[in-house]
N, C-alpha and C positions, 0 to 999 in steps of 0.2 A: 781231618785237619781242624776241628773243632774240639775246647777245652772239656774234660772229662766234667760231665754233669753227674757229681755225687747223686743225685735224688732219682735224675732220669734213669742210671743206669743199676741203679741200686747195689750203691757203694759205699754205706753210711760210716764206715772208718777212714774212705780217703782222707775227706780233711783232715783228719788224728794224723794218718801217717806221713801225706804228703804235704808238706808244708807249704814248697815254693815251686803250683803247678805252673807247668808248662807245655805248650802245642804248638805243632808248624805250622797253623793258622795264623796262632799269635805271631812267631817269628815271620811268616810273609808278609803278612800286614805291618810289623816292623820296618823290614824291609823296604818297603814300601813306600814308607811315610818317610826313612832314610833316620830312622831313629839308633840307628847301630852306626857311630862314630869309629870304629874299626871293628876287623875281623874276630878278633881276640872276644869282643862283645858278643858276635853274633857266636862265637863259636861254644862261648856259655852256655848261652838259652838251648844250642841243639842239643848239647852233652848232659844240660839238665832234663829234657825231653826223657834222653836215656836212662838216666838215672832215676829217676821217677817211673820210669816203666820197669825198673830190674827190682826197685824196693818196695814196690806195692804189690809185685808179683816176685813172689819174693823164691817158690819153688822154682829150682833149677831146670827142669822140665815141661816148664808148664811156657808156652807157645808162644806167650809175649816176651817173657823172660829172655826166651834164646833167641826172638827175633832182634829185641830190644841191643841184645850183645853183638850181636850177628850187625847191625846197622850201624852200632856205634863204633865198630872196629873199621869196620869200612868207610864210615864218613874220617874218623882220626887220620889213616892212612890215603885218604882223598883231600883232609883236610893241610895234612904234613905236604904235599905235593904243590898243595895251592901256593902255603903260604913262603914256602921254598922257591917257588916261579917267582912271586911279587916280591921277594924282597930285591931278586935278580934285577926285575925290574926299578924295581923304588931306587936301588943304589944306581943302576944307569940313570934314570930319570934326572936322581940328584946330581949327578954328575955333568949330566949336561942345563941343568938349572946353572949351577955354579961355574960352568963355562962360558956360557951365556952372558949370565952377570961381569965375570971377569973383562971380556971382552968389552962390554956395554960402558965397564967403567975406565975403560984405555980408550976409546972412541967413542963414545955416545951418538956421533951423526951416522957411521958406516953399519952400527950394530941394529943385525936382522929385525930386532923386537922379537923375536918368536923362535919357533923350529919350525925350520924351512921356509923358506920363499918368500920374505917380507923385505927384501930390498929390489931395487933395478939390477942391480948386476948378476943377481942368480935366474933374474927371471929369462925361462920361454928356453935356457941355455940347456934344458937337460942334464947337468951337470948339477946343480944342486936339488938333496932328496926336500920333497914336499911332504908336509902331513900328510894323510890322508883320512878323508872324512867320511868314507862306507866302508870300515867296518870290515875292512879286509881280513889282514893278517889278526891269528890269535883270538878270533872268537868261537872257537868252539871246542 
């Protein structure tokens, strides 16, 4: 998870060939720090990762090379799943943002403020769905 040390590892054309290194140390700590404004960002740095691993190992057979292929084919096709869920999501989400709002702007006193359970008349009723705040549904 740590960036290739040309000297330590004695790599003395890395920097010649690899221009713009990158490691899943760097991208956790990214992460992290919340420095990746969307997916599409983060999904550069990993694909660079890749890339960087296939061109400085540049034989076909040679162990990083096909791992390097081997991972990045698996994260694309992990990655095409993710961002095919969230958009499922993002468009619901927007949807009920812009519901919300509609609503808020025909009655301003009766509207919830939120999703779920932010007035008297939903409350304690069972009948209207609540957030929920642990993390149930869809974490894993």
């Amino acid at each position: 998870l740590e960036p290739v040390d040309p000297i330590k590892m004695n790599l003395p054309d890395y920097p010649r060939i690899i221009a713009n290194p990158m490691d899943f140390g760097t991208i956790k700590s990214k992460i992290e720090s919340g420095a990746y404004a969307t997916a599409d960002m983060f999904a550069t740095d990993v694909r660079l990762v890749f890339r960087n691993a296939i061109t400085f190992n540049q034989l076909r057979d040679n162990p990083v090379h096909v791992g390097a292929r081997e991972l990045s084919a698996k994260f694309e096709n992990k990655f095409r799943v993710l961002t095919t869920q969230l958009a499922g999501v993002n468009a619901y989400s927007a949807g009920a943002i812009l519901a919300e709002e509609a609503s808020f702007a025909r009655n301003p006193r009766t509207s919830t403020g939120g999703a779920g359970g932010g007035s008297k008349k939903g409350a304690g009723g069972g009948k209207t769905p609540r957030a929920s705040s642990g993390g149930g549904a869809g974490g894993g």
